[in-house]
Each structure stands twice: as structure tokens, then as C-alpha cells.
N, C-alpha and C positions, 0 to 999 in steps of 0.2 A: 504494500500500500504506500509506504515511503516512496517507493522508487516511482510511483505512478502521482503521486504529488509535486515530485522532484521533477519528472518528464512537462507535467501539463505546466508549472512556476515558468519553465525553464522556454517554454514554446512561447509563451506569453508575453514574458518578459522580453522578449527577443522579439516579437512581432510588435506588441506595444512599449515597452518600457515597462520599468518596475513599478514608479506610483503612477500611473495607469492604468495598472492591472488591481483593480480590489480580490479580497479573498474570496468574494462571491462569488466573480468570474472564475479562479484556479479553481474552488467547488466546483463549480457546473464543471470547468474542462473536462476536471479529471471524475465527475460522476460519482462524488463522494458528499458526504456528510459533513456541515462544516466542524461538529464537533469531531469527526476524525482527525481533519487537517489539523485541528489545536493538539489532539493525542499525539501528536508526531512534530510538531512544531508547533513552543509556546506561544509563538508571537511571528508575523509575518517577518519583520525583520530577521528573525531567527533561519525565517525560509529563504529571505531573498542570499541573508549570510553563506546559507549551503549551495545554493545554488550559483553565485558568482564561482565560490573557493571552488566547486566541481569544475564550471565550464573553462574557469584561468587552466587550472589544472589540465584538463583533460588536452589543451592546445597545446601546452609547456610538454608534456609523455607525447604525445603527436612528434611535436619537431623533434624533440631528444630522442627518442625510438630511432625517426627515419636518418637523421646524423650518426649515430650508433650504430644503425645496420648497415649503411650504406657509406661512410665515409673513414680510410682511417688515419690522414692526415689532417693532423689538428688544427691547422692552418688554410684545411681546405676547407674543415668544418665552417670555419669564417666564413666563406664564398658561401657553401653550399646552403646555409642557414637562412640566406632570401629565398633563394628556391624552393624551400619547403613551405616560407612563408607564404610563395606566391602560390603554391600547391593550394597549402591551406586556404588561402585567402578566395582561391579560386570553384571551390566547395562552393552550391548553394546553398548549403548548410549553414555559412557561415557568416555571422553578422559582427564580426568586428572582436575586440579585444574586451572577453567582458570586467575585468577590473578599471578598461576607461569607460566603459560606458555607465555604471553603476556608480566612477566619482563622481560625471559628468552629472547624474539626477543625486546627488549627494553632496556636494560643494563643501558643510562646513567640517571642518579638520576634526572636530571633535566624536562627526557621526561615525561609528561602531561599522556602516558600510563604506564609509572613506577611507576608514583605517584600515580597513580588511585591504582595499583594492590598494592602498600604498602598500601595502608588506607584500601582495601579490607583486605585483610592477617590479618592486624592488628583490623578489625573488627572481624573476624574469631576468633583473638585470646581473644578480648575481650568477647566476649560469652564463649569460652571454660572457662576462668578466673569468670566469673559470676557462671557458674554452679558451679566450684572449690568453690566460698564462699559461691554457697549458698548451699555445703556439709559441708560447714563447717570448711576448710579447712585453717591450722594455713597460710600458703602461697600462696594464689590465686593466685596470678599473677607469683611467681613461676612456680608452676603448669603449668599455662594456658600456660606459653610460652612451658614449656616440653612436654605436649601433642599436641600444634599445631606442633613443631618442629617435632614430632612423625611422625601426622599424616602427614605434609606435606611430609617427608620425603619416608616415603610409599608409599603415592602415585604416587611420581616421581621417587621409586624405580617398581613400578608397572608397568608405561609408561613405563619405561628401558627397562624393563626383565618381561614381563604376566606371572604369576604364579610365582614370586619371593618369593611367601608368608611372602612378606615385610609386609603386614599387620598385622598378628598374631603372627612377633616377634615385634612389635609397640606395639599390645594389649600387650604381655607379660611385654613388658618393662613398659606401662603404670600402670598397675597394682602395678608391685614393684613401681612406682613410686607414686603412688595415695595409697598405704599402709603407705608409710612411710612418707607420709604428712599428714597421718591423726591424728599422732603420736601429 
């Protein structure tokens, strides 16, 4: 029954936005009882909580998976890390990065869902940062912020504008920019 609360939040959320969607509507999706959805999450915020942490998630195993199977220089991981993106991105499945989209209906620093979506982000960019050292790279944590900023950047110039081909002037820039750190 979770996971069927978790699918209808997560459809919803994603076609409307989070405070767009009341818990009346994720009732009716998922054809349940509103006293069930409170058995299983106290409070929506509770729901919308599990459900960014899954969908950040579930992108972050996506790209790390496909980098892992398929790539095994770490420097190439670099390069190849737009390409998944744009894989990703290229899903209609897929509506964008949901820890921005959740800061974006969440703005003040203090909300419980902004905070989630910083520590998400900044997990994002810790992995980007990890692969950066371990090419080798004189500035990892440089880096890792320039290519998350990259990527994130894309992909909310993506959501803007479909076909922006925000993405492959990100790969281009990351490229000069993972040259000259290698320096």
C-alpha cells in the first residue's frame, strides 16, 4: 500500500507540483482511504519528504550504475556523465531534477523540504567531486561544484525550453573545464 501511495505522490507531483496536489487528489489516484495514507505517512510533508529522497535517488543509482558498468576510466567517467545525463534526460519519464524542483515550491531555508533537497544537491555534488579525485584531479571539489552547476543548470534549462540543447553546451563547457583541471 506504501508503495502505491508513493507511485500515485510521485505521478502527481510531477504532472502538477507538490502544493498543487492536495491529499485528496493522491487519495482518489491511488484509490485508497484517506485514513490509510495518514497510516503510512503522518503528515503530507512527510510524503512529499519520501518521495523527492526516492526520485533524487533513484537518478543518482541511474547515472552511477550506467558509469560503473560501462566506463572504467575515471577521467572518462567525466565525459561520459553528460551522456547519461542526456540519456536520462531524454526519458519521457522524466521531468527534471526533483530536489530543484521541490526547492523551487519551497524557497524558505528553514522548510524540512528545502533542507532535504540541499543535502540531496549537495550529495549529487559530492559524487560528481569523488569521481573529479579519483581522475585525478588537482581541484575536486572545484570541479565537482562546476559540473553539478553545469548539469543542474541544463537540466532546468531543459524543463524551460525541450530541445534547448542546454545539455551539449554543458558537455562542451565541461570538457574545457575538466581539460584545464587536469592541468
Amino acid at each position: 500500500m506504501r508503495e502505491r501511495i508513493l507511485a500515485a505522490a510521485s505521478n502527481l507531483f510531477q504532472a502538477r507540483g507538490i502544493n498543487a496536489t492536495g491529499v485528496d487528489t493522491i487519495v482518489a489516484e491511488a484509490g485508497i482511504a484517506k485514513m490509510t495514507l495518514y497510516n503510512h505517512f503522518k503528515t503530507k510533508e512527510d510524503l512529499v519528504l519520501e518521495v523527492v529522497t526516492r526520485r533524487s535517488r533513484e537518478f543518482a543509482e541511474r547515472i552511477s550504475a550506467r558509469l560503473d558498468k560501462s566506463v572504467v576510466d575515471p577521467t572518462e567517467k567525466l565525459y561520459k556523465l553528460f551522456d547519461y545525463v542526456g540519456e536520462w534526460l531524454a526519458d519521457p519519464q522524466c521531468s527534471g531534477l526533483p530536489f530543484l524542483k521541490a526547492s523551487a515550491e519551497f524557497p524558505q531555508p528553514d522548510n524540512p523540504v528545502h533542507q532535504l533537497s540541499a543535502e540531496l544537491s549537495q550529495e549529487f555534488r559530492d559524487y560528481i567531486t569523488g569521481l573529479a579525485r579519483e581522475a585525478g584531479i588537482r581541484e575536486p571539489e572545484a570541479l565537482g561544484l562546476q559540473l553539478t552547476m553545469l548539469i543542474e543548470g541544463a537540466v532546468l534549462s531543459e524543463q524551460l525550453s525541450k530541445g534547448s540543447n542546454a545539455l551539449e553546451h554543458a558537455r562542451q563547457a565541461a570538457r574545457i573545464l575538466i581539460e584545464s583541471a587536469k592541468r
